[in-house]
Backbone as JSON, one array per atom type, in Angstrom:
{
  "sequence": "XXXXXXXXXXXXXXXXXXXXXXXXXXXXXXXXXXXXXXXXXXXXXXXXXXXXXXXXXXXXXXXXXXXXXXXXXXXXXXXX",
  "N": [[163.9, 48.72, 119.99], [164.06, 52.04, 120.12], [161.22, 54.14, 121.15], [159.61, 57.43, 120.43], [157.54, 59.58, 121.46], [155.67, 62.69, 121.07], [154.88, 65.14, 122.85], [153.62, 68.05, 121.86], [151.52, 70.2, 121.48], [148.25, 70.88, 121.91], [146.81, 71.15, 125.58], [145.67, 70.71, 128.24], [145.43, 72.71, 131.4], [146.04, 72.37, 135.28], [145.65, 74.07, 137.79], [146.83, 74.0, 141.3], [146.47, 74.95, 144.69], [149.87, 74.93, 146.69], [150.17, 74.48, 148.97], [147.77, 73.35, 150.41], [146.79, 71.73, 148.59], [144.67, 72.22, 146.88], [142.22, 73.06, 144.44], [143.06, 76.42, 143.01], [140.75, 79.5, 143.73], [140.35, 80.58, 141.1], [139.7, 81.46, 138.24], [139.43, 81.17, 134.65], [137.73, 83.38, 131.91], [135.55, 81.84, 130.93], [134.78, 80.87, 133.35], [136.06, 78.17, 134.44], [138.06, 76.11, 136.38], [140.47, 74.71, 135.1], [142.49, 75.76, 132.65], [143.31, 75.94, 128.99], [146.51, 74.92, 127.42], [149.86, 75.51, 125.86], [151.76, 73.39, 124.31], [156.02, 72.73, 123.79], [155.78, 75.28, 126.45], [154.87, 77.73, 128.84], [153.56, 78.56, 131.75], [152.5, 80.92, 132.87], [152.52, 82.59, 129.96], [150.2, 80.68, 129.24], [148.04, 81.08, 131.27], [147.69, 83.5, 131.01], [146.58, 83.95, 128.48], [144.5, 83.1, 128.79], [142.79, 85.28, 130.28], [143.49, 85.41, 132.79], [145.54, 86.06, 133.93], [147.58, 89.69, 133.19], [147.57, 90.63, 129.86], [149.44, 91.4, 128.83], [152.57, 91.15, 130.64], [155.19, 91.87, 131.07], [154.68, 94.81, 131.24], [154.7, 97.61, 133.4], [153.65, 97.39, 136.22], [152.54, 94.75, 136.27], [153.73, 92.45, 136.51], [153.74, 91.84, 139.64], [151.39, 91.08, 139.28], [151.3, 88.16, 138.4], [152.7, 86.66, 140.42], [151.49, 84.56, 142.27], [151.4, 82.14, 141.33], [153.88, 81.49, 141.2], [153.83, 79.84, 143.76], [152.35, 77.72, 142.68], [151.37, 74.53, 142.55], [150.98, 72.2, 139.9], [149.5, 69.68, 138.7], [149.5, 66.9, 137.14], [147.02, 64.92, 135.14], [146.52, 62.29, 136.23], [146.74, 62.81, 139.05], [144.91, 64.54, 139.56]],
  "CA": [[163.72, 49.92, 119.23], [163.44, 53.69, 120.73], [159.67, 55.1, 120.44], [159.29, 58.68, 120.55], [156.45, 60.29, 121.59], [155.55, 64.19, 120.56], [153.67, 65.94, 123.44], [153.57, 68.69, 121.28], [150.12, 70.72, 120.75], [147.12, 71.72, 123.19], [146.75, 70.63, 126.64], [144.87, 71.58, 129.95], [146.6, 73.21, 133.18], [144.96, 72.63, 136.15], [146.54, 74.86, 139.24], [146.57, 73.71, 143.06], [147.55, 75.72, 145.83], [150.84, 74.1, 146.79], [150.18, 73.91, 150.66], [146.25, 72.64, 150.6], [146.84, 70.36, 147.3], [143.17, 72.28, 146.49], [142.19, 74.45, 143.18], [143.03, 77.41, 143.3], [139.62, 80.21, 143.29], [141.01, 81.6, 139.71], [139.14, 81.05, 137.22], [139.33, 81.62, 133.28], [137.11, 84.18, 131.32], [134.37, 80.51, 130.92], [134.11, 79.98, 134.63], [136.95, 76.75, 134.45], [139.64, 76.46, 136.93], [141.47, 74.32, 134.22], [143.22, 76.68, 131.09], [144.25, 75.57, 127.77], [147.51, 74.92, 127.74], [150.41, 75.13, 124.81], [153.26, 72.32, 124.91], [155.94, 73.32, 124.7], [154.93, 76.68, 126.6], [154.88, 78.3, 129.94], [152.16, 78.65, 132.59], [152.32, 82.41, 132.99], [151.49, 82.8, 129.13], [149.14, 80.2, 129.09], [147.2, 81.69, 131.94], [147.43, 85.23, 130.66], [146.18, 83.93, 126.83], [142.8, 82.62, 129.58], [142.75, 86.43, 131.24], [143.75, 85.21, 134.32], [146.8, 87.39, 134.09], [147.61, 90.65, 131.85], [147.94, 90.3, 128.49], [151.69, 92.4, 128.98], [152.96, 90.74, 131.58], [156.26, 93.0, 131.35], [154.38, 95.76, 131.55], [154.39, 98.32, 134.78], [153.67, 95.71, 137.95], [151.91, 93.53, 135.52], [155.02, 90.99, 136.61], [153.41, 91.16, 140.46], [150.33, 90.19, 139.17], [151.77, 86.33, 138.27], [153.46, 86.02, 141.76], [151.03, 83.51, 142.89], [151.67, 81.75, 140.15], [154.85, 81.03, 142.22], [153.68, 78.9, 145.1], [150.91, 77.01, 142.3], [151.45, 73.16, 141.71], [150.53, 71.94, 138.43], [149.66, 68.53, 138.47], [149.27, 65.64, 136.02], [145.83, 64.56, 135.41], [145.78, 61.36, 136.84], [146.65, 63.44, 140.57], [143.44, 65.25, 140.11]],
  "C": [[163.11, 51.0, 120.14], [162.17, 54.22, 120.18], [160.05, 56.16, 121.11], [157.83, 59.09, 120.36], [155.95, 61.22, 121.45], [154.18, 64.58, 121.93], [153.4, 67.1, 123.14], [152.39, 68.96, 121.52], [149.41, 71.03, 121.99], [147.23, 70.46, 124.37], [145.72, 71.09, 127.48], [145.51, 71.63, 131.03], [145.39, 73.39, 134.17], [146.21, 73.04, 137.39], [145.65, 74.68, 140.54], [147.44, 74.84, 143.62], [148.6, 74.64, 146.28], [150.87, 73.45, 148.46], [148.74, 72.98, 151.27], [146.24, 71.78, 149.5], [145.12, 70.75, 147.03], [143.23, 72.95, 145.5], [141.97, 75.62, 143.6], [141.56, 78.54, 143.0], [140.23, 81.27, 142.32], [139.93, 80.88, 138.88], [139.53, 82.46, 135.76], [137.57, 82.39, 132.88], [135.21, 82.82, 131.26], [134.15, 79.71, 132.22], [135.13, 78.64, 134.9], [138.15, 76.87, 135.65], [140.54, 75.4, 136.39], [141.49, 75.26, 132.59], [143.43, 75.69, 130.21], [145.14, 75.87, 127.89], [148.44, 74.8, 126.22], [151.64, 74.27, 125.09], [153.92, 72.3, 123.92], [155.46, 74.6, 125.16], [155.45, 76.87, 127.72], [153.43, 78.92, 130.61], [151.57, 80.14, 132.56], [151.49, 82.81, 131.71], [150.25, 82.02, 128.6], [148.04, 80.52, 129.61], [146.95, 83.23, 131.52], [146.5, 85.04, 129.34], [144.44, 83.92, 127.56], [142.35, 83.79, 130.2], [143.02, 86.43, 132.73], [144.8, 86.09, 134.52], [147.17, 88.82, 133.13], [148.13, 90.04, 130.98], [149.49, 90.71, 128.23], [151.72, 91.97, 130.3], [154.16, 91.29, 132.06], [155.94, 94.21, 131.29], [153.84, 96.54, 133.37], [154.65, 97.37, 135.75], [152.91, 94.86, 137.64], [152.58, 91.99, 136.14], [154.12, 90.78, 138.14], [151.59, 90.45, 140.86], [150.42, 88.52, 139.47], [152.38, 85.77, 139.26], [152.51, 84.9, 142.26], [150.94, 82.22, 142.47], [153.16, 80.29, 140.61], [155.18, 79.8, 143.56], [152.58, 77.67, 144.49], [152.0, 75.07, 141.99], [150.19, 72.63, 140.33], [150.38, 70.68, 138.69], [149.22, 67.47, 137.29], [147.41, 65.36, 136.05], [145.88, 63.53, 136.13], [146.08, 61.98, 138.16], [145.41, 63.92, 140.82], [142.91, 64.44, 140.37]]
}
C-alpha cells in the first residue's frame, strides 16, 4: 500500500552561500539567519514576507535586490 505524505504548511529556510557551504550574513527582522518558510511556496517570497527582500519585488529594481538569492543553496536540515 502507497502512503502519502502532505509537506504542506510552515517550514524553516536556512540559506548557504553556494561556494563556502556557510550562512549567509542576512538576517530576518529577529536577528535569525533561518526564515519561515511556506510549502508549497518560493524562497524569494518567503524571504521578502521576513524583510530580507522588498515587499514588491516587481517593483522598480526591487527584482536586483533578490539576485543573490541566485547563487544561495538551501539545504535540508539534516545538512546543517
Amino acid at each position: 500500500m502507497k502512503k502519502t505524505i502532505s509537506l504542506n504548511g510552515a517550514w524553516s529556510l536556512s540559506y548557504l552561500d553556494a561556494l563556502s557551504g556557510k550562512r549567509l550574513e542576512v538576517y530576518d527582522r529577529e536577528g535569525a539567519s533561518t526564515v519561515e518558510a511556506i510549502v508549497p511556496g518560493n524562497t524569494d517570497l518567503d524571504l521578502s514576507r521576513a524583510g530580507i527582500l522588498p515587499a514588491d519585488l516587481m517593483k522598480g529594481m526591487n527584482t536586483m535586490k533578490a539576485t543573490f538569492t541566485e547563487t544561495c543553496d538551501y539545504p535540508s536540515a539534516r545538512e546543517l
